[in-house]
C-alpha positions in Angstrom: 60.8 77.3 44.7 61.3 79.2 41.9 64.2 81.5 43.9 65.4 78.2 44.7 66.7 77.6 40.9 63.6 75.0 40.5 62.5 75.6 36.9 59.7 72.8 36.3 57.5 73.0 39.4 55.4 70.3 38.0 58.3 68.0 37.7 59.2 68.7 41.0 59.2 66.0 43.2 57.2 66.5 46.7 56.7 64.7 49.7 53.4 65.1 49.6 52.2 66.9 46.0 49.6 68.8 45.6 47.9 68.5 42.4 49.0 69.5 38.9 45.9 71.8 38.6 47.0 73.6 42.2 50.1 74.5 40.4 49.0 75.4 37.1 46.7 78.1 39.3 49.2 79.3 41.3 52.0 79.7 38.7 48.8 81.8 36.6 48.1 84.1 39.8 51.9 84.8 39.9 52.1 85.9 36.2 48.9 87.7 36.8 50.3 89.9 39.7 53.8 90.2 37.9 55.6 88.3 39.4 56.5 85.5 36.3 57.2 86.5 33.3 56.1 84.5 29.7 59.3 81.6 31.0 57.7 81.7 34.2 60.8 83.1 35.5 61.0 85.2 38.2 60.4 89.3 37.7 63.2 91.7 38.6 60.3 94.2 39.5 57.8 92.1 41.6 59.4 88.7 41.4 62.4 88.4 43.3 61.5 91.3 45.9 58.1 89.6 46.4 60.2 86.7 47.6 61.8 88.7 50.4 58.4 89.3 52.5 56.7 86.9 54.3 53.4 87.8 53.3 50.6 86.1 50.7 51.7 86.8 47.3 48.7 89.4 46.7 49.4 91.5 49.7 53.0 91.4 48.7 52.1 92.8 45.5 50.0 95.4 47.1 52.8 96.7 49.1 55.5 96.6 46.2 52.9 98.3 43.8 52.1 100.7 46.4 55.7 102.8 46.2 54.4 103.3 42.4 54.1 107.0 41.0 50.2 106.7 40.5 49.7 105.3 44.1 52.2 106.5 46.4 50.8 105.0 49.4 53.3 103.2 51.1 53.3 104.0 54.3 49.3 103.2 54.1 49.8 99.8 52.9 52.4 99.1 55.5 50.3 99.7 57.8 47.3 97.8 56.0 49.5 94.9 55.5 50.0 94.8 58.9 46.9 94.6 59.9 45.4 92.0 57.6 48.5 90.0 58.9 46.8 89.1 62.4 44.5 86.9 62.8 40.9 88.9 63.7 41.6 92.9 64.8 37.8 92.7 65.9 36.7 90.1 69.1 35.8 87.4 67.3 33.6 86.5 70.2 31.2 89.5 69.8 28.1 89.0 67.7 28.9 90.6 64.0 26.3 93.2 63.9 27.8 94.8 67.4 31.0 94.8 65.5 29.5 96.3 62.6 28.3 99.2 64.9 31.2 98.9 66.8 33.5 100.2 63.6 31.0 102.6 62.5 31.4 104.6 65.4 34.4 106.3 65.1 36.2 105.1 63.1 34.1 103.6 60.0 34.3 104.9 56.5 31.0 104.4 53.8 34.1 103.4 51.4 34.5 99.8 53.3 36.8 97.4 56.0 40.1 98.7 54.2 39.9 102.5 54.9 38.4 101.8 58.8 41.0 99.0 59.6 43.4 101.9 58.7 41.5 104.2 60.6 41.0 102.6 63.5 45.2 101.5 63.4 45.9 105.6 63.2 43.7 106.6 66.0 45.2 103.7 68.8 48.6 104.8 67.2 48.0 108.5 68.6 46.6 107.5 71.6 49.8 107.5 74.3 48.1 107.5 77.2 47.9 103.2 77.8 44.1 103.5 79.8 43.0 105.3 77.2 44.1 102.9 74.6 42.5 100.4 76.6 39.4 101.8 76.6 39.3 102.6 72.7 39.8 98.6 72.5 36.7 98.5 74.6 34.4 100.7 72.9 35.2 99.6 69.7 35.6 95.9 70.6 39.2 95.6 69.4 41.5 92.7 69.8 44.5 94.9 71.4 46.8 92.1 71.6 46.5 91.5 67.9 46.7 95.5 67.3 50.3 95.7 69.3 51.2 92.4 67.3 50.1 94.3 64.0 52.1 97.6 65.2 55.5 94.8 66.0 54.8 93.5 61.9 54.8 96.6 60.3 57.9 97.5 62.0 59.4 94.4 60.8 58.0 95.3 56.8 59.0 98.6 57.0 63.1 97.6 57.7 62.1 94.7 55.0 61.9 97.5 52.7 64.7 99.6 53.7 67.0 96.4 53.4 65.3 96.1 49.5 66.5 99.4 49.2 63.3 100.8 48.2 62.2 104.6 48.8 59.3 104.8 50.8 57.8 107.9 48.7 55.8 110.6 50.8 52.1 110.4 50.1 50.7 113.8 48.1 47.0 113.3 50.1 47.2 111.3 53.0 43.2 110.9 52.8 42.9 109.9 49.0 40.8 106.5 49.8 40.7 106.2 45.8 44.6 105.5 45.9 44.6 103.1 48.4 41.7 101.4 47.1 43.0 101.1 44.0 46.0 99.9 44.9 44.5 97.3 46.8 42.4 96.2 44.0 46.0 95.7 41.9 46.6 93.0 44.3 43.7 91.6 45.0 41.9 91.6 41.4 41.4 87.7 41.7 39.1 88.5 44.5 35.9 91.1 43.2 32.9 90.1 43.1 29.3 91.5 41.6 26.0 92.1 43.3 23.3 90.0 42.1 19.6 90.6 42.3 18.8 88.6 45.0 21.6 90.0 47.5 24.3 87.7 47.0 27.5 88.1 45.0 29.1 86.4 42.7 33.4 86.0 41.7 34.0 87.8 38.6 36.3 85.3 37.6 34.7 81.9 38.9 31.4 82.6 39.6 31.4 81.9 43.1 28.4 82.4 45.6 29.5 84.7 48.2 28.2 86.9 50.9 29.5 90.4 52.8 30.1 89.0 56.0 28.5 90.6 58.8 30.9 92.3 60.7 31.6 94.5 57.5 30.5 98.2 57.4 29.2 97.3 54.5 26.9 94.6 55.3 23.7 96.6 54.9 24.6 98.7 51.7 25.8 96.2 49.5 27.4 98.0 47.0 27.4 96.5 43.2 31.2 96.5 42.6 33.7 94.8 45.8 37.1 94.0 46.6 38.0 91.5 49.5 40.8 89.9 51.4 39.3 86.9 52.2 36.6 83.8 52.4 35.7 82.4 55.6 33.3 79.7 54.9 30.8 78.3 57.5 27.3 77.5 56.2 27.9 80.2 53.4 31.3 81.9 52.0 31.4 85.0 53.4 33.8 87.8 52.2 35.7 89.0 55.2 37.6 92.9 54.8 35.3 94.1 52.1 35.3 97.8 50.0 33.6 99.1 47.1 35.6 99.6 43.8 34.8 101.4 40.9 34.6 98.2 37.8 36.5 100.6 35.4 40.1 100.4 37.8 39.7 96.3 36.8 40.2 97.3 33.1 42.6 99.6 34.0 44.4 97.6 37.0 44.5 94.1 35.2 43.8 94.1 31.7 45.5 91.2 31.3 43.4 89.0 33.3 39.5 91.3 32.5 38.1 92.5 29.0 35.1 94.8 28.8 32.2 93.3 27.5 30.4 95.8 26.6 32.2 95.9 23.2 32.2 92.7 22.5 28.4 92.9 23.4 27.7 95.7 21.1 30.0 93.4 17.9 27.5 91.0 18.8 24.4 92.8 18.6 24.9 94.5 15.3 26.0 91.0 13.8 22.5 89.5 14.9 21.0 92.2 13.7 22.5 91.9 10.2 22.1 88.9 9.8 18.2 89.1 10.8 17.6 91.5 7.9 19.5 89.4 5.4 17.5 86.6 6.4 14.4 88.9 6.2 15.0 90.1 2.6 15.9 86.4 0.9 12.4 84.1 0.7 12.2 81.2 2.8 12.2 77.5 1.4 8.0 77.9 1.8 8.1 81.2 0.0 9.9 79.8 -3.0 7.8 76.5 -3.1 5.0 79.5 -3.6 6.5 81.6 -6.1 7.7 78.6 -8.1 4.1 77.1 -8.0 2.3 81.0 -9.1 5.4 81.3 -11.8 4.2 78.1 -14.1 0.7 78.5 -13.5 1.1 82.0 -15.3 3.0 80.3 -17.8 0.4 77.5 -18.6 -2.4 80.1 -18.7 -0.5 82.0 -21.1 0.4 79.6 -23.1 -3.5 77.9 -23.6 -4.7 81.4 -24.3 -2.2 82.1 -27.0 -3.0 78.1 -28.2 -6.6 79.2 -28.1 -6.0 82.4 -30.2 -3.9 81.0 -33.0 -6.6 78.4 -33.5 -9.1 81.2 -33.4 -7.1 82.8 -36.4 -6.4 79.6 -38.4 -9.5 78.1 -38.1 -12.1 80.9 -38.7 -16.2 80.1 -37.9 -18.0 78.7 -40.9 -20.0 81.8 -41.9 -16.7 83.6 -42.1 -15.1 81.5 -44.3 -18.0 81.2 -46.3 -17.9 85.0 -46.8 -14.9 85.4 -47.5 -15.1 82.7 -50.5 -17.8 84.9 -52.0 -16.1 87.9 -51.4 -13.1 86.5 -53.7 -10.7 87.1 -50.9 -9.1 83.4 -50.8 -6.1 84.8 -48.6 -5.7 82.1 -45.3 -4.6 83.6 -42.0 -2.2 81.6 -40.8 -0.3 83.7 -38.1 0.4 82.8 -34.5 -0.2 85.5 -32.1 2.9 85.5 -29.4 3.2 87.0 -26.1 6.8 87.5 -24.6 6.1 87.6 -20.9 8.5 87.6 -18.3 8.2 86.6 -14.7 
């Protein structure tokens, strides 16, 4: 729509509209991956190319993003975006675990779905011999019509790009898995999720319960950091196409949409803990109710003890007065004793 000329897409009138808060997610996904600016205009970069495939906006980002200087993976994404393009590589029909077993045989990778879809896509790819590829289908209970289907799409993206005019640039290291996992991640930030104590895993960004679905090579380890492609619910969500991340790439990947806590944390901590000892050092309400209470108590017992003295001095006993009269001394004490004190 936006290609289209169609500035206000919540203006817009639709046949059958979704709702405003639909929108206002999607336009903030699109800004998030690049491809709106701060008008919500298209991008030059991401934007108007992303328009131009016929792929999910995140796995269109992945694939532009891959051609970048700190990835150049391209021709590993083309073939990833392929894949995740058809419906189910794996027989659907097979119980998950057998899957799980299947992929680990030859062609699973400890690093998650991404890096053995790949694997799996450049192992029928050498095969030439059509039995044999039939029988790798077999063994590792692979959908074959769906992996020709996936070998007709990348064709397809791969002249996409040439019509775009954009470089495919050679890989350096055609086995760095922390390239292409990052670059997946740069797409595909929306969708991490945390392990939580009891096994489960929970969105980053809205806290949804979610489980590694069984089929994954990853379903026994259950690493603490994961990136996925998608949610297929039944009786839970489970994360379909799932690979361990490192957290720190989120910070470095999407800044924009994740902030490290840790800091904020640590601001936090030493505020509380400032604020405890000034609390600690000043006297409570009870305290000063206390110190009030000792403070004129002092003060009335100092002051009856000096009223007691100077009466002492002007009002001498009898047989000192009497004395004195016969001693001729007929001087009268008459001064008050005071005491400064100071509480």
């Amino acid at each position: 729509m936006k290609a289209l000329g169609i500035r206000n897409v919540l203006d817009f009138e639709f046949i059958s509209p979704p709702s405003e808060e639909n929108i206002v997610k999607s336009l903030e996904l699109l800004y998030a991956l690049g491809a709106l600016d701060e008008k919500t205009e298209l991008t030059k970069e991401i934007g108007y190319k992303l328009v131009e495939f016929p792929l999910d906006p995140k796995l269109g980002t992945t694939l532009l993003k891959s051609n970048l200087e700190e990835y150049k993976c391209m021709e590993e994404m083309l073939n990833l975006a392929s894949i995740l393009s058809v419906q189910n590589l794996f027989l659907g029909s097979k119980e998950p675990t057998l899957i799980a077993k299947a992929k680990k045989k030859d062609v699973g990778t400890i690093e998650g779905d991404h890096l053995t879809l790949l694997n799996a896509f450049k192992v029928y790819g050498r095969i030439k011999v059509p039995k044999s590829r039939e029988q790798f289908c077999r063994d590792h209970f692979i959908n074959e019509k769906a992996m020709v289907r996936a070998i007709q799409i990348r064709s397809q993206l791969r002249n996409m790009v040439r019509q775009l005019k954009i470089e495919i640039k050679p890989s350096d290291d055609y086995d760095d898995y922390e390239s292409i996992l990052k670059c997946v991640t740069a797409g595909y930030f929306t969708h991490v999720a945390q392990l939580q104590t009891d096994g489960s895993y929970r969105n980053v960004r809205n806290n949804a319960l979610l489980y590694i679905h069984p089929s994954s090579v990853l379903a026994n380890l259950r690493p603490r950091w994961v990136v996925y492609h998608e949610i297929v619910a039944t009786k839970y969500q489970y994360m379909r196409e799932v690979s361990e991340i490192n957290p720190q790439w989120l910070l470095e990947l999407a800044p924009h949409y994740f902030m490290d806590r840790r800091k904020e944390e640590l601001e936090e901590k030493h505020i509380k803990e400032a604020t405890r000892v000034a609390t600690a050092k000043q006297p409570n309400d009870s305290d000063k109710v206390t110190f009030g209470a000792r403070k004129r108590k002092l003060r009335n017992a100092l002051q009856q003890f000096s009223t007691e003295k100077a009466q002492e001095i002007e009002e001498p006993p009898r047989k000192q007065a009497q004395g004195a009269e016969k001693g001729g001394d007929k001087s009268k004490a008459n001064s008050v004793v005071q005491i400064d004190y100071d509480i």
